[in-house]
C-alpha positions in Angstrom: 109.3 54.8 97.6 111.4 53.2 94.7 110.5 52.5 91.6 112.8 49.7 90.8 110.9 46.5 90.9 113.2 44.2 93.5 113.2 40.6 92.2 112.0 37.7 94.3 114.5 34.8 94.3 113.5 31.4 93.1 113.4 29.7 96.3 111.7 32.3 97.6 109.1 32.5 94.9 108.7 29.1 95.4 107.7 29.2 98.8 105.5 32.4 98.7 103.0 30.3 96.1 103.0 27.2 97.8 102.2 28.4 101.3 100.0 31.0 99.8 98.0 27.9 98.1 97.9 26.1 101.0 96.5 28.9 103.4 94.7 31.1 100.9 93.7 28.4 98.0 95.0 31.6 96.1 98.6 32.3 94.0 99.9 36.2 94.2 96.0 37.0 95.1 94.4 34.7 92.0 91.9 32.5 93.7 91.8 28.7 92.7 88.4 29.5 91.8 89.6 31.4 89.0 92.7 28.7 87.6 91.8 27.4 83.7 91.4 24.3 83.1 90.8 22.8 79.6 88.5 20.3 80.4 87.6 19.9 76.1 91.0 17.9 75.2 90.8 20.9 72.6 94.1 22.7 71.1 96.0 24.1 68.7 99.5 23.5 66.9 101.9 26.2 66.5 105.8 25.8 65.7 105.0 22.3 66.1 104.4 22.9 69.9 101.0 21.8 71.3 98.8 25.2 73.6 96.0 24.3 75.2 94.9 27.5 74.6 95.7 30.3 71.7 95.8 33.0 74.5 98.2 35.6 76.5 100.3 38.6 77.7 101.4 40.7 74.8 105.0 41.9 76.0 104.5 44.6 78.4 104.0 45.0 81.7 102.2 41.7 82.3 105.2 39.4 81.0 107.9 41.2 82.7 108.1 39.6 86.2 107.5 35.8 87.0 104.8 36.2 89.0 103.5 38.5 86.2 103.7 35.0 83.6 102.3 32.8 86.6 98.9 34.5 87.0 98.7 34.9 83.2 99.4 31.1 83.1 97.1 30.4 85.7 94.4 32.2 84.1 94.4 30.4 80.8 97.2 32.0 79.4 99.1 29.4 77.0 100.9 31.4 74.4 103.6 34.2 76.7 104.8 36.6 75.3 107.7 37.7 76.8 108.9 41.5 77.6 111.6 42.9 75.0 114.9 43.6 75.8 117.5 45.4 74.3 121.1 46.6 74.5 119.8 49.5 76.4 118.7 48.1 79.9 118.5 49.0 83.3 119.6 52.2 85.1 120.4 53.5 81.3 116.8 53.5 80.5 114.9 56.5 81.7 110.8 55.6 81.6 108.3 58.7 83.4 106.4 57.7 85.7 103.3 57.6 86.2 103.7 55.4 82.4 100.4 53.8 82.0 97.0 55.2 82.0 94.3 52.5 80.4 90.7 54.4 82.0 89.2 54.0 78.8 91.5 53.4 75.4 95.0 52.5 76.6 98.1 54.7 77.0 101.2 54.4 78.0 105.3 55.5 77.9 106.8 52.1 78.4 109.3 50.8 75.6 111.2 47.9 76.7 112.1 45.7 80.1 113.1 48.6 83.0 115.0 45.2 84.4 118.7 44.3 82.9 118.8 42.0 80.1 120.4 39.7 82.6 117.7 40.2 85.6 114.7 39.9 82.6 116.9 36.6 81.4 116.6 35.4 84.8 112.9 36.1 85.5 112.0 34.6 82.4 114.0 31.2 83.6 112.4 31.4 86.6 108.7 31.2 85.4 109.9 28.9 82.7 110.4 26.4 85.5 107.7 27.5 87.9 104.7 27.0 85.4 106.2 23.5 84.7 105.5 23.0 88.3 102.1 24.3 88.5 101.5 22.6 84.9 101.5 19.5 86.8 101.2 20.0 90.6 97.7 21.3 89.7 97.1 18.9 87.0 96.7 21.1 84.5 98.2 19.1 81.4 100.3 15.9 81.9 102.7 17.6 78.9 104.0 21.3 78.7 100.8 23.1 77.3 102.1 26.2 77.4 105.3 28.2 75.1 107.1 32.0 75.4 107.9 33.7 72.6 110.9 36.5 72.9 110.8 39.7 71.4 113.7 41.7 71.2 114.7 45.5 69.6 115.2 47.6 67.9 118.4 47.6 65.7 120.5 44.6 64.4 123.3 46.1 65.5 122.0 46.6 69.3 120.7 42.7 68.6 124.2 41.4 67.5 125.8 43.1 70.5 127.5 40.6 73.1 124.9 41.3 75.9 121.7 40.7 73.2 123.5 38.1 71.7 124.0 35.8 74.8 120.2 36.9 76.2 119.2 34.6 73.0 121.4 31.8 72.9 120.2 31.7 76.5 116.9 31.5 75.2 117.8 29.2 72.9 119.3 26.8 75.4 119.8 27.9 79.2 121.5 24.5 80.3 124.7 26.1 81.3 123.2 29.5 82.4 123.5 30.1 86.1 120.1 30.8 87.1 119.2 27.3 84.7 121.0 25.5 87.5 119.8 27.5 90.2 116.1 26.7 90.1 117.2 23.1 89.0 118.6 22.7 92.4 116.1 24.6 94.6 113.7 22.2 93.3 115.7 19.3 94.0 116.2 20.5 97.6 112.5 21.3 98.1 110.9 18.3 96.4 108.8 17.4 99.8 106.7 20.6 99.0 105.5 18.5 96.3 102.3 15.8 95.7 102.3 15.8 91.9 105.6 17.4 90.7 108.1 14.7 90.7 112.2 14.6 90.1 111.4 12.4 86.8 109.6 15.9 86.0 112.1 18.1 86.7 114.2 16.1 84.8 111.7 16.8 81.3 112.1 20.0 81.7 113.5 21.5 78.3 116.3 23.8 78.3 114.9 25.4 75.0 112.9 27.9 76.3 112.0 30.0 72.7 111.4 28.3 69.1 110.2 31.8 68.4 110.8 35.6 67.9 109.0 39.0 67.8 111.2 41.7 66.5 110.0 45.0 67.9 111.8 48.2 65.8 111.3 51.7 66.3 109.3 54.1 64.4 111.0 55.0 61.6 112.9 52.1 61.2 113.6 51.4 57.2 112.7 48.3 55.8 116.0 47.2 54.6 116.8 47.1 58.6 113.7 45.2 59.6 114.4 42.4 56.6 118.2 42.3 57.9 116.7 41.3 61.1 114.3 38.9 60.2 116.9 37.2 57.6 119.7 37.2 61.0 116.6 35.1 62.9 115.7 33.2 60.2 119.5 32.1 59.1 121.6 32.5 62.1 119.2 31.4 64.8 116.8 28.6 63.0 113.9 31.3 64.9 110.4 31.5 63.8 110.2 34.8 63.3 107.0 37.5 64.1 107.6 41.2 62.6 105.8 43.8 65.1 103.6 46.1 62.3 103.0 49.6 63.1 99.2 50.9 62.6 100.9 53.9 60.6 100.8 51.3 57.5 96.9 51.7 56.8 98.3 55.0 56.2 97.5 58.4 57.9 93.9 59.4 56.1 92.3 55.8 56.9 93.9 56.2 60.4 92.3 59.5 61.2 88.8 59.3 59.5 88.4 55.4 61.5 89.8 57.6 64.5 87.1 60.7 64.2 84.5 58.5 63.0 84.6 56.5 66.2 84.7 59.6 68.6 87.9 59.5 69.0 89.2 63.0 67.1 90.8 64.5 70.0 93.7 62.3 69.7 96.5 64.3 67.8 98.6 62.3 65.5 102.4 63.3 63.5 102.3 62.9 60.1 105.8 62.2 60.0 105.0 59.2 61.8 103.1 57.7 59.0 105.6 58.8 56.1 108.6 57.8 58.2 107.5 54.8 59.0 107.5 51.3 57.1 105.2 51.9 53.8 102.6 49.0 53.0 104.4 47.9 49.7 107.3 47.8 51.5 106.3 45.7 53.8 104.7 43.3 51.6 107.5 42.9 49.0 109.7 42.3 51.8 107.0 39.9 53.5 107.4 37.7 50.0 110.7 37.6 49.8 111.1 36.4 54.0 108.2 33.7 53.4 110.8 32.3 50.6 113.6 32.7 52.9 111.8 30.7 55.6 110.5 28.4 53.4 113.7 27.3 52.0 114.9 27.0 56.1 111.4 24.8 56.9 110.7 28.0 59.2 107.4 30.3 60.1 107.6 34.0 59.3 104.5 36.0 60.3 103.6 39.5 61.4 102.2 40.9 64.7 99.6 42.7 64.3 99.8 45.3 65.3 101.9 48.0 67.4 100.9 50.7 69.4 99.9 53.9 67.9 101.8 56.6 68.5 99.4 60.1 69.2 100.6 63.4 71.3 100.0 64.2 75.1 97.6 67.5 75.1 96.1 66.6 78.3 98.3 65.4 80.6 97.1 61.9 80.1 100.9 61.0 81.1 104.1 63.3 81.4 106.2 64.1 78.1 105.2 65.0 74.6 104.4 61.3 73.0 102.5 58.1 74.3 101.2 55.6 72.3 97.7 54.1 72.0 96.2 50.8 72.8 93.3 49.6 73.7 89.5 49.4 71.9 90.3 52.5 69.9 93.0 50.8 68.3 91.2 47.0 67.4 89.4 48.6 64.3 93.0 49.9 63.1 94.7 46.3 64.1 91.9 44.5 62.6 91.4 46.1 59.2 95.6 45.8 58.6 95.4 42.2 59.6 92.5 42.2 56.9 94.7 44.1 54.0 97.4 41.6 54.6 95.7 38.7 54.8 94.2 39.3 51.2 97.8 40.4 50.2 98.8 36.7 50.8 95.5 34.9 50.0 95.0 33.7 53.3 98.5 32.5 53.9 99.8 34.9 56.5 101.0 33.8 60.3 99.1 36.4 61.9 99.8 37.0 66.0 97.1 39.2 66.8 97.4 42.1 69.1 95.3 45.4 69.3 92.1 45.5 71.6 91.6 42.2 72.2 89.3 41.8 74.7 86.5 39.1 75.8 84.1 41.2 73.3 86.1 40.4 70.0 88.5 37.4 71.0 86.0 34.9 69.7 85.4 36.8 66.7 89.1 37.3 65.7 89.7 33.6 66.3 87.1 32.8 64.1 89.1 34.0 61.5 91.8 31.8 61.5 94.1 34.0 63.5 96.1 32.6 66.3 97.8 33.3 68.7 96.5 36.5 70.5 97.8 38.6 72.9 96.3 41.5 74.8 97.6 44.1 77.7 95.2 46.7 78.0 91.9 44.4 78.5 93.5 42.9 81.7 95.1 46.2 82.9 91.2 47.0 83.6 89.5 45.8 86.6 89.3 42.1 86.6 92.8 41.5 85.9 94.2 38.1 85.5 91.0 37.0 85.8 89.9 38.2 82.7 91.2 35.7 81.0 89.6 32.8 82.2 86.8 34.0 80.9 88.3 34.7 77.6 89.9 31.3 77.7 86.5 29.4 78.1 84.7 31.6 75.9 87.0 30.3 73.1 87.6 26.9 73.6 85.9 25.7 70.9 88.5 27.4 68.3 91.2 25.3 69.7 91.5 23.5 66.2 94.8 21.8 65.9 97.4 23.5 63.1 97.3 27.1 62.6 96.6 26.8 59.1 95.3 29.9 56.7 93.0 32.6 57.3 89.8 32.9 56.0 89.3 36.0 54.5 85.9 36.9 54.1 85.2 36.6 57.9 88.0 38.6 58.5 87.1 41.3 56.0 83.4 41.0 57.1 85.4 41.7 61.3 86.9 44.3 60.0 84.0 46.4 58.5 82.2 45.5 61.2 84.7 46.6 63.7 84.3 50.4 62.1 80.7 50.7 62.9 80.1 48.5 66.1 79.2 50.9 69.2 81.1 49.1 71.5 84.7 50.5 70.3 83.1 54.0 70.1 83.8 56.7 72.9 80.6 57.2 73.9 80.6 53.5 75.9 83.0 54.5 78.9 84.6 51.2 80.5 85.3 51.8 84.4 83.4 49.5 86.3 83.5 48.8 90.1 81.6 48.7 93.3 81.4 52.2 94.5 80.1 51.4 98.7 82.6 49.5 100.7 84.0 50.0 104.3 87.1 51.8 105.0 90.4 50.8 103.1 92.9 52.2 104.9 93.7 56.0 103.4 91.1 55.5 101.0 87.1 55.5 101.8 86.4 52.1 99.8 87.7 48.7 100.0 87.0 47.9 96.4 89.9 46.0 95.4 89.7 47.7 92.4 93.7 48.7 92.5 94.2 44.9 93.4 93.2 43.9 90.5 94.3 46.2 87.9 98.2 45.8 88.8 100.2 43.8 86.6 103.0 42.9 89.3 100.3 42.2 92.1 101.9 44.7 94.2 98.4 45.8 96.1 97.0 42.7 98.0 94.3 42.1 100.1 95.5 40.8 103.4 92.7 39.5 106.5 93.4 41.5 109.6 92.5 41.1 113.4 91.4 43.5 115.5 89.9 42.9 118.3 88.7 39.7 117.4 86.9 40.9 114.5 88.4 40.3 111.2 88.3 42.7 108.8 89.8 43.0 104.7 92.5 45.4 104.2 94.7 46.3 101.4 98.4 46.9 101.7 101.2 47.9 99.0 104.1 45.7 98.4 107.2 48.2 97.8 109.3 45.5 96.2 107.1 44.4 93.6 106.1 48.2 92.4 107.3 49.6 89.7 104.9 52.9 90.4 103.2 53.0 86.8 100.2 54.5 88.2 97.8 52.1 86.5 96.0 51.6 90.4 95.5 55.6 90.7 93.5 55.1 87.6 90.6 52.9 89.2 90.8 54.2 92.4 87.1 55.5 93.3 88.9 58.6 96.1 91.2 59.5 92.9 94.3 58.4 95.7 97.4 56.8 94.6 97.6 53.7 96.4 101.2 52.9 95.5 101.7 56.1 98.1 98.7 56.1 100.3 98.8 52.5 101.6 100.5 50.9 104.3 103.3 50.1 102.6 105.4 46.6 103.0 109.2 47.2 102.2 111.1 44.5 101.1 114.6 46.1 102.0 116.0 49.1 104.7 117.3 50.7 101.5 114.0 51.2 100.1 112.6 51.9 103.4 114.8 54.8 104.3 114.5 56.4 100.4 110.6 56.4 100.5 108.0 58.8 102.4 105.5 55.8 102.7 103.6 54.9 105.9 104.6 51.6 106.2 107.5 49.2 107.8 110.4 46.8 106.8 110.8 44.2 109.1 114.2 44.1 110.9 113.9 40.3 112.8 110.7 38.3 111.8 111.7 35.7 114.6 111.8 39.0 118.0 108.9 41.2 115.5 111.4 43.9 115.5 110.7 46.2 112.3 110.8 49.8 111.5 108.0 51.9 111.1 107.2 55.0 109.0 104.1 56.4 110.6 101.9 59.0 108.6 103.6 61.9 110.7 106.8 60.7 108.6 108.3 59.5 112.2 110.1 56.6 111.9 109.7 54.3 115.0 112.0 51.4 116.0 108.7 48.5 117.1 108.4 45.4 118.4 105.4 43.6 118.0 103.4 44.0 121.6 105.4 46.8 123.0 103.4 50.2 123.9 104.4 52.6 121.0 102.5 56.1 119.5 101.9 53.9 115.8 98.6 53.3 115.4 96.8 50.6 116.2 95.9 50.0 112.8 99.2 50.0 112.0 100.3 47.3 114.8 97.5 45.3 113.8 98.5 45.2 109.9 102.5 44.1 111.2 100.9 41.3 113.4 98.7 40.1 110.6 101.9 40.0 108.1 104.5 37.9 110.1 101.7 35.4 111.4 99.5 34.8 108.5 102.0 36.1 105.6 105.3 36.0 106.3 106.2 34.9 102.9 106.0 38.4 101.3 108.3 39.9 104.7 
């Protein structure tokens, strides 16, 4: 089993969704039943770009992938926030795995993209061009609704360096990028697969990907090196610029009595996290003298609000000594710092909201005057994707035109509120799921649940034959997995299905490195492939020939090159 996610190409993206709509009425396993459409004509205005909704992925592990930006964007999603990257990338960045673990308040031991800066470049291109084609091949918006926002770390001088430089400018403007040209002309070549998507479209298509930036620094990073950054976006790159805050800033009393009052006094926080960290005056001096540096540019400087919260491992919630919070636990933190601000400022504060958002609060927090927000943990639950769809309808009326001001006494009044409301204590416990299902393969249950809950849609629900009786079955895509472990969470039989289900390998490489039941198909055209059976024999097959796999097991490789041979 590898734990490097393998990148679908363009043109083989493009296919996979098109057929998949056209056979399932589904896109990576979101059901057309389950696309957003605003129907109100409602929006807002932000960086002088028109969303049809104020919603989406905060940069994680659900805007790290295309696919991962496609069901967001399908979902209601409008505002992408894209994965960071920084000069440390790829092989060079050691991440443990199992890295997320979101049963109840969120934690995980992620930092930035696992991909190259190039490879995350390229996915980010790739969904650039493929929700432009969904935008209007499913008549969503006649105009680009949508916008990504880049965030980068977590020093200037790792942000100056050639390879973060060029990641940028390619943001910037990816005319003359390679992959830029590459999806230009697999869409000219494939423009039969079309009924609404037209060449005059492709055509539209703007090579300015990002207007905007979210700088993401490290604990402990002084505020003379945050300003510097903000100052290189503001003057050197004509960015609108978003400054990740750290929850450390309500300071490290408020943080633990809100913590313990809410049940949650088990988690263990370093003090040296809040006196190392950016102090609140700081950061508000510093936030004055930016907003008269971006006025002066006829720019947008704003805050995101807020960070993770760093807190120790003492249970073996995930390996090492340090994970950082997300989640419910931390929306009273985020929410009463967005509050302190925002009266700071009098109301005139850019505020990109992140920290427990969820369907619960995302009206409320709109109400304010904040926009946009983000969210990861909420739809690293079961529901997924589809989460926000109901988020997205929920809010539509707050679609408003410019971001412009917060009010303050709603906020304040959110924020007090937030402190004593029952849902964001312990006590209410957040798993969900049906518990009585037929057999799933290794597991006892076909609940779906680890379906659902994984952000690279790398379980999937596939319709198998067997002796003429159809029944639902989930497989694991090896390619598409990452192994954070987030599907073990939810699993009713506590199995890892990442390990435990018939696994789908995208390469031999990958085959021959992993310990998976599963099979990598050799020649789709004869059905010759190589199977891994649960004895750990590996058997050369051909589809119909008398072998010792399982029958289960043939009828699972039949299923795949007939009815799904785009994910072989």
């Amino acid at each position: 089993m590898s734990d490097k996610m393998r990148l679908i190409p363009f043109e083989k993206m493009l296919i996979w969704l098109t057929k998949e709509l056209n056979t399932k009425e589904s896109i990576f396993g979101v059901h057309k039943d389950k696309f957003y459409y605003n129907k109100t004509e409602n929006s807002i205005t932000l960086f002088n770009e028109k969303l049809t909704s104020p919603l989406g992925p905060a940069a994680g592990p659900n805007s790290q992938l295309a696919q991962n930006i496609v069901c967001a964007y399908l979902t209601g999603s409008r505002f992408i926030e894209l994965k960071t990257v920084q000069v440390i990338d790829g092989e060079d960045i050691t991440v443990t795995k199992p890295c997320i673990n979101v049963k109840d308040e969120g934690y995980n031991v992620e930092w930035s993209t696992e991909l190259k800066v190039t490879e995350a470049y390229n996915e980010y291109v790739k969904a650039w061009f493929l929700l432009h084609v969904l935008m209007k091949e499913l008549k969503f918006s006649s105009e680009r609704d949508f916008m990504f926002n880049m965030s980068v770390g977590y020093n200037l001088s790792g942000i100056k360096s050639p390879k973060i430089d060029a990641y940028i400018e390619g943001m910037r403007d990816a005319s003359s990028t390679k992959i830029w040209k590459e999806c230009e002309e697999t869409l000219l070549s494939h423009m039969d697969m079309f009924s609404e998507f037209k060449k005059e479209d492709l055509e539209k298509i703007s090579p300015i990907i990002c207007k905007s930036i979210s700088i993401s620094t490290m604990h402990g990073c002084p505020a003379s090196e945050i300003e510097g950054i903000a100052s290189y976006f503001l003057e050197e790159k004509g960015l609108h610029t978003y400054i990740k805050m750290n929850p450390t800033l309500l300071g490290e009393k408020f943080v633990r009595e809100t913590l313990n009052t809410m049940g949650y006094g088990y988690i263990s926080l370093k003090g040296e996290h809040f006196t190392n960290d950016l102090q609140y005056l700081d950061s508000v001096t510093m936030l004055r003298r930016l907003k008269t540096l971006a006025k002066k540019l006829n720019l947008e400087i704003g805050v995101k609000l807020t960070n993770t919260l760093p807190a120790d491992i003492n249970n073996n919630e995930l390996p090492g000594e340090e994970m950082y919070m997300s989640g419910r636990a931390l929306f009273p933190l985020a929410i009463s710092l967005a509050s302190k601000l925002a009266r700071e400022f009098d109301g005139d504060l850019q505020i990109s909201y992140s920290g427990g958002a969820d369907f619960f609060n995302v009206d409320k927090i709109l109400s304010t005057g904040i926009r946009p927000i983000t969210f990861a943990t909420t739809i690293l639950k079961p529901g997924g994707y589809e989460k926000i769809t109901q988020m997205a309808k929920k809010v539509e009326n707050y679609f408003d035109g410019e971001v412009c001001g917060i009010n303050i006494k709603r906020l304040d009044d959110l924020a007090e509120q937030a402190i004593n409301d029952k849902y964001y204590c312990k006590k209410i416990q957040a798993i969900n799921g049906k518990k009585e299902a037929s057999k799933c393969l290794a597991c006892n249950n076909i609940c779906e649940l680890c379906v659902g809950v994984c952000p690279n849609r790398a379980n999937m629900v596939i319709k198998v034959e067997d002796d003429s009786v159809y029944k639902h079955e989930v497989i694991h895509l090896d390619g598409m997995c990452n192994e954070c472990g987030n599907c073990s969470i939810f699993c009713p039989n506590k199995r890892k299905p990442y390990k435990d289900k018939i696994t789908v390998f995208s390469s031999k490489e990958d085959f021959e490195n992993s310990d998976n039941k599963g099979f990598f198909i050799e020649n789709i055209e004869k059905g010759i492939c190589l199977v891994r059976t649960k004895e750990d024999n590996i058997i050369s097959y051909t589809i119909g020939q008398e072998t010792s796999i399982s029958k289960e097991m043939a009828s699972i490789i039949k299923t795949c090159i007939n009815n799904y041979e785009y994910i072989l």
